[in-house]
N, C-alpha and C positions, 0 to 999 in steps of 0.2 A: 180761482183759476191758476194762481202764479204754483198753490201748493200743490196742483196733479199733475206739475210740469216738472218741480223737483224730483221725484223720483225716478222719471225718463231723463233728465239729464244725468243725475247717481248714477242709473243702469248705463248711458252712452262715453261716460268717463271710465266705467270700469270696463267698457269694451273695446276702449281703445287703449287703455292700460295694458291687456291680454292683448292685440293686437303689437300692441309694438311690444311685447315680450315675446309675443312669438315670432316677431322679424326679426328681434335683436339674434335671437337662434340661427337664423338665416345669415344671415350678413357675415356672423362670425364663419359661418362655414364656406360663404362664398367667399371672405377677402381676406381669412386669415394664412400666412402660407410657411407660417413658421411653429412650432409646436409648442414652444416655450411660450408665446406671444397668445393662442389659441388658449393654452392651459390658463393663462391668467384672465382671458377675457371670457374663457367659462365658468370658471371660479364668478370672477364679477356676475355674471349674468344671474348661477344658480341663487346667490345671494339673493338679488331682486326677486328672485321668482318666493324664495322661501319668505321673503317679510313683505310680500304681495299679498301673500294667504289663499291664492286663489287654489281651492282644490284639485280642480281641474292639471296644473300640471307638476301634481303627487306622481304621474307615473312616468313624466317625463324624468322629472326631479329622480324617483329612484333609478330609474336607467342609467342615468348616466353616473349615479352615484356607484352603482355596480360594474359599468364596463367603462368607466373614463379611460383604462389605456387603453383599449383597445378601441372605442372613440377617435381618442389623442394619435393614435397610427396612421389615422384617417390621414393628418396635418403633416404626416410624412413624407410622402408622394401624392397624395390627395388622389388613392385609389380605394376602390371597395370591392367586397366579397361578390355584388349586384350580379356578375353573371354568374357566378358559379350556383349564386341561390335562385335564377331563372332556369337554368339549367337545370337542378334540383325539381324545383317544380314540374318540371316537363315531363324530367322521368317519373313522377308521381302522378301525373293524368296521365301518361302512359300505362302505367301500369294499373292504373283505375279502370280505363278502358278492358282493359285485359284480366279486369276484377281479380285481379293475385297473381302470381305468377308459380306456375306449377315445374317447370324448365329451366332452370336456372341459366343452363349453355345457351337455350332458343331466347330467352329475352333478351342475353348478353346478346347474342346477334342480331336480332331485331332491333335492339337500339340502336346497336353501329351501322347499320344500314339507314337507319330514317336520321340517325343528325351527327353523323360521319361527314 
């Protein structure tokens, strides 16, 4: 009995491992508010994530290994691109709806009227 219980405790320790790896991600972004302080507590983080082994966050781990400054900007003024790429999107079911755009001048104006 004790040895089909081991395995489900293995599996509940490596899930709360990736749990709080993935809140430690969190936390840094909610309470870090200085950039230098943020750089070194992602540095720390990615550490853990790579000798964690867990595959699962390979594509976190490359993200941010390819955009850390621009990440790192974030910790600037603690803003983001977020509307401009809802924005984006709008105008792209927009113009999904209108399966292409044939008008170049008439879409320009149809935009400016619905989110003018």
């Amino acid at each position: 009995m004790l040895n089909s219980k081991i395995p489900q405790l293995l599996l509940l320790i490596l899930i709360k491992e990736a749990y709080d790896l993935s809140n430690q991600l969190r936390v840094i972004y909610n309470t870090c508010t200085d950039k230098n302080i943020a750089m070194t507590k992602l540095a720390l983080w990615y550490n853990q994530i790579e000798n964690s082994g867990f595959k699962s966050f390979r594509v976190v781990m490359n993200t941010i290994s390819l955009n850390y400054r621009g990440i790192l900007n974030y910790f600037d003024n603690r803003s983001t691109n977020a509307a401009a790429e809802s924005f984006n999107a709008k105008i792209k079911a927009f113009r999904q709806q209108l399966r292409g755009v044939r008008n170049k001048e008439f879409f320009l104006f149809r935009l400016a009227q619905i989110y003018a």
